[in-house]
PLY file of the C-alpha trace (Angstrom):
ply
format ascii 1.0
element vertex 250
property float x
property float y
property float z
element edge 249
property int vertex1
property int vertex2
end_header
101.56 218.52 125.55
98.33 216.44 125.37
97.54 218.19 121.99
100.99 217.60 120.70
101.31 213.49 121.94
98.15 212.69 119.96
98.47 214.51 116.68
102.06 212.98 116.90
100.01 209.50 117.64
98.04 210.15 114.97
100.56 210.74 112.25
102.61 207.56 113.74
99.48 205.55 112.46
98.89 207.17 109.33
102.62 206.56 108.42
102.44 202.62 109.79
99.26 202.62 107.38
101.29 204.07 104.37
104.49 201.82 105.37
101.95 198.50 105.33
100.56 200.21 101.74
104.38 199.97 100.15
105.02 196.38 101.58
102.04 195.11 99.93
103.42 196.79 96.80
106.38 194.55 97.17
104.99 191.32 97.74
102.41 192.28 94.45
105.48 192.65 92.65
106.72 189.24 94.22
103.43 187.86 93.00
104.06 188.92 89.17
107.17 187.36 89.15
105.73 184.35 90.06
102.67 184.98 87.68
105.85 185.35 85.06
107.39 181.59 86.25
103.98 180.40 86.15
103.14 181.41 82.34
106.20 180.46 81.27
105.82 177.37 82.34
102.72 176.97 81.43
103.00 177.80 77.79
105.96 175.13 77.70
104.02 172.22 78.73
99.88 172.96 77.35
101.42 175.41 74.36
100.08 178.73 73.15
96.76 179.99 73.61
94.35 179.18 71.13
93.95 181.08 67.80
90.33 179.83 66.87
87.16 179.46 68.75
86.83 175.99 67.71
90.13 175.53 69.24
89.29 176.92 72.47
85.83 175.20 72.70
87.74 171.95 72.45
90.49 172.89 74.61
87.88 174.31 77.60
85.78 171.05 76.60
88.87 168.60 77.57
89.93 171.06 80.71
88.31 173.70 82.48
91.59 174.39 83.69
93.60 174.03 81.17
91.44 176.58 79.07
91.96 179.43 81.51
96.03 178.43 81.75
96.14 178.76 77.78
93.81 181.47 77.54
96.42 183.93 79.72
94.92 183.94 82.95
98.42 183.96 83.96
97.99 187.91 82.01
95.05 188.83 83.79
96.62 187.71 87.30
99.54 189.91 86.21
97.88 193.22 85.53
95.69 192.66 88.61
99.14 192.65 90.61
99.64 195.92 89.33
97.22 197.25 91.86
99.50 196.46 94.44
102.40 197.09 93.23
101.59 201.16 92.11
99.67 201.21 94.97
102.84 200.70 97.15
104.83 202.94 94.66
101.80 205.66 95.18
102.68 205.41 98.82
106.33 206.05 98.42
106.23 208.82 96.55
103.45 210.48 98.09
104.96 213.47 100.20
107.54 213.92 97.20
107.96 216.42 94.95
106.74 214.00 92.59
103.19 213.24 94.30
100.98 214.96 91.35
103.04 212.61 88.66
102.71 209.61 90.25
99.23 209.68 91.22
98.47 210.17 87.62
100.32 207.31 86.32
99.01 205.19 89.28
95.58 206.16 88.10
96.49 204.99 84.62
97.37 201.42 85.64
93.85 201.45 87.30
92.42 202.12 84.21
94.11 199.66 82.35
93.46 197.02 84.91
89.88 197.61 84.69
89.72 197.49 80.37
91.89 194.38 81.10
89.17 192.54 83.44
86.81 193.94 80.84
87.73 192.18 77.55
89.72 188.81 78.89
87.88 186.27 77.12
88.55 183.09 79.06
84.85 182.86 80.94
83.14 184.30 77.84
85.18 181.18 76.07
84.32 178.77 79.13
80.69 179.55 78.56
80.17 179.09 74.77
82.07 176.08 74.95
79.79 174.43 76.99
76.72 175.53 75.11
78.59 174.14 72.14
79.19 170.87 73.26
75.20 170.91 73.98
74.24 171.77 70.71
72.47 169.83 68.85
72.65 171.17 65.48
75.00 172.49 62.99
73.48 175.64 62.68
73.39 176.04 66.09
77.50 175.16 66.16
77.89 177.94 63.70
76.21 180.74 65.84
78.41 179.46 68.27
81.84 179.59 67.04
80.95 183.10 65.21
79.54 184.31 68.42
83.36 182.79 70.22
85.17 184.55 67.26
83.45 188.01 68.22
84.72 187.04 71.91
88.24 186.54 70.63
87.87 190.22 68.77
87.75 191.59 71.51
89.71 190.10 74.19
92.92 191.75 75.89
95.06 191.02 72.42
92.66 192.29 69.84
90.06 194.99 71.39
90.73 198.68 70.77
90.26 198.94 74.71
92.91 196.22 75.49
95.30 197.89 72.83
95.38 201.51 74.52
95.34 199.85 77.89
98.40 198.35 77.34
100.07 201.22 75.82
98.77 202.97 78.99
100.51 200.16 81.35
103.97 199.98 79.75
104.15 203.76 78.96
103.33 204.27 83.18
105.82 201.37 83.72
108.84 203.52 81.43
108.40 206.64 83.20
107.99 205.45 86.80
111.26 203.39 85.86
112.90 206.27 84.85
111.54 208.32 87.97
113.15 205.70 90.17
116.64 206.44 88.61
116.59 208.88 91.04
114.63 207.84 94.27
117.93 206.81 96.99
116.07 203.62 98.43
115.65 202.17 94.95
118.49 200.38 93.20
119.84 201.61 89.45
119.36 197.58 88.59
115.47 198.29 89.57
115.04 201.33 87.19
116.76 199.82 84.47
115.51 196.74 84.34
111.97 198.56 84.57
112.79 200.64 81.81
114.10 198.04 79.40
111.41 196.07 80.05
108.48 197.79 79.72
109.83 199.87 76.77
110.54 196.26 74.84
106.60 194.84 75.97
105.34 198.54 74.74
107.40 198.23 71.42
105.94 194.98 71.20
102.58 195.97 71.80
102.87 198.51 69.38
104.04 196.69 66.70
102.00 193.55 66.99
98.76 195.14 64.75
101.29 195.80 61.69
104.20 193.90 62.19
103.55 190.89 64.23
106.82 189.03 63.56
108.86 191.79 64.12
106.81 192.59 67.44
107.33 189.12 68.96
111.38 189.47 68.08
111.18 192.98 70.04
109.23 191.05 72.67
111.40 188.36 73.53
114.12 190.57 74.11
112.34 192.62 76.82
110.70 189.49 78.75
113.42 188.69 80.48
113.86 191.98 82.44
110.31 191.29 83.95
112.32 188.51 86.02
114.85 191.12 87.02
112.39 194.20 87.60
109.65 192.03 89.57
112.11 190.53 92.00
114.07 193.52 92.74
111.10 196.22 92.84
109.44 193.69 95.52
112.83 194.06 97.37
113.44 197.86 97.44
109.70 198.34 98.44
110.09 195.61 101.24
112.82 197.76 102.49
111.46 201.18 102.05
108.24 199.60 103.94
109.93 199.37 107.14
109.46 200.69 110.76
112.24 203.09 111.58
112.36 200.55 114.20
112.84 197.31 112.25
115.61 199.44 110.52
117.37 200.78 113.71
117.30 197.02 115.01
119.38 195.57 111.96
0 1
1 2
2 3
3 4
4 5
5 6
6 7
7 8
8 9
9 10
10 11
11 12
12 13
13 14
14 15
15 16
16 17
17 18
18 19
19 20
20 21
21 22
22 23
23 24
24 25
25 26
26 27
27 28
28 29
29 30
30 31
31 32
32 33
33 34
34 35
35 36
36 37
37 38
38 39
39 40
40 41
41 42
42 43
43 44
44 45
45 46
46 47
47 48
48 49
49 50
50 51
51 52
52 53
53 54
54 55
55 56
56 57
57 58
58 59
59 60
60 61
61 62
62 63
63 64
64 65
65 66
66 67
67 68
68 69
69 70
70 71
71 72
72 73
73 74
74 75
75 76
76 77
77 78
78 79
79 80
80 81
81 82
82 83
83 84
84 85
85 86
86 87
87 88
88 89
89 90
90 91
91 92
92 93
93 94
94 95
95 96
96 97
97 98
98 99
99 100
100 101
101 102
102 103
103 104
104 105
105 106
106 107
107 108
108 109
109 110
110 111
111 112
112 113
113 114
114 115
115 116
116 117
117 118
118 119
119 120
120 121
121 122
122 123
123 124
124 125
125 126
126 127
127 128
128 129
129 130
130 131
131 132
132 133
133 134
134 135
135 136
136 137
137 138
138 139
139 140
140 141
141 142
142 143
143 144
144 145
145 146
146 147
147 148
148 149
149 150
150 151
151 152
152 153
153 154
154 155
155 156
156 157
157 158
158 159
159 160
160 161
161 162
162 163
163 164
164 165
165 166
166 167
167 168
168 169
169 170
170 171
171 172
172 173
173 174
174 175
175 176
176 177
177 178
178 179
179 180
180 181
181 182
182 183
183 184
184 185
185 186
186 187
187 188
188 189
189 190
190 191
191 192
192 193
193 194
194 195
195 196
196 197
197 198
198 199
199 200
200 201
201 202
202 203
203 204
204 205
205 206
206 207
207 208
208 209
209 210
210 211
211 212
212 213
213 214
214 215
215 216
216 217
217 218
218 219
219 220
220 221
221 222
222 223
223 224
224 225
225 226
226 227
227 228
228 229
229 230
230 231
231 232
232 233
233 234
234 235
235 236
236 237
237 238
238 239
239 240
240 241
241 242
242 243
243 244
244 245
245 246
246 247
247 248
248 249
């Protein structure tokens, strides 16, 4: 009886662990949504981020902060979510049939969170901007702003690494979308939503080397589902996080 009370004990805590694992999933997904807000707003009031590195030295030269906002540190707070939120996702699926398949795509996102951290440019930017505004020489400006337009090819927009990382994050996005379609504590709106988006930011991502005009079109018409996916993911994993006490109390 002793035996039995403590490996029952024992897998009490392990589940509690794995329960705490899928709430933190949904607040991460809370977080991007409020990454989203946050982006949106800010390229509304300070505009797009910068095309040049002249333009960013002067930008980062004006405001520290306002370099990093235009410089889509709003992006690199977004994919670092992701952690979280497949994480949490991991820890739903994890005594399914479906463990093997969603431990890969979970170790996907990792991936593409770490080429993401690898090639944002905003600190590399940060950096050359203040040696620019110290230099004291025109030759010494040009080094500069050839050695910020190297930065800028290859940040998380440009970079060969940034490019399959993405397709790596939106393709895992799609199919764990479409894998919810059939997971009972997970709403149809969640899947959908998932799917939709990600499949229009992948299109886009796609695209955007060859057909940049047509890739922003195709992007704008997924975006929005990132403010239905976010918000509704955070809520089904919030719920599927709970104690069977917490749920026997309602």
């Amino acid at each position: 009886m002793g035996v039995f009370n403590l490996e029952q004990s024992r897998t009490e805590t392990v589940d509690t662990g794995w329960r705490k694992m899928i709430r933190v999933g949904g607040i991460s997904s809370w977080m991007q949504l409020g990454c989203v807000i946050g982006m949106t707003i800010a390229l509304a009031a300070l505009g797009m981020r910068p095309e040049t590195a002249e333009e960013a030295f002067t930008i980062f030269q004006s405001s520290k902060l306002v370099g990093l906002l235009r410089d889509d540190l709003f992006s690199l707070l977004i994919v670092a979510f992701y952690l979280g939120t497949f994480t949490g996702i991991y820890a739903v699926y994890r005594k399914t049939s479906h463990q093997a398949y969603v431990t890969l795509l979970t170790v996907l996102v990792f991936i593409t969170v770490i080429l993401t951290f690898a090639n944002h440019s905003a600190f590399s930017l940060m950096h050359l901007s203040d040696q620019y505004a110290a230099a004291t020489s025109e030759a010494q400006r040009s080094q500069l702003i050839a050695a910020g337009e190297a930065v800028f090819a290859s940040n998380i927009w440009y970079s060969t690494g940034a490019y399959i990382g993405g397709i790596l994050l939106q393709g895992s996005g799609i199919l764990i979308s479409v894998l919810m379609l059939r997971h009972k504590g997970i709403s149809k709106v969640t899947a959908i939503a998932g799917i939709i988006a990600n499949a229009g930011d992948l299109a886009q991502h796609l695209l955007s080397p060859f057909a940049p005009s047509i890739a922003g079109t195709i992007g704008m018409f997924g975006f929005p589902f990132y403010l239905v996916w976010f918000p509704m993911l955070g809520l089904n994993l919030l719920k599927l996080g709970r104690t069977p006490k917490e749920t026997e109390a309602e």
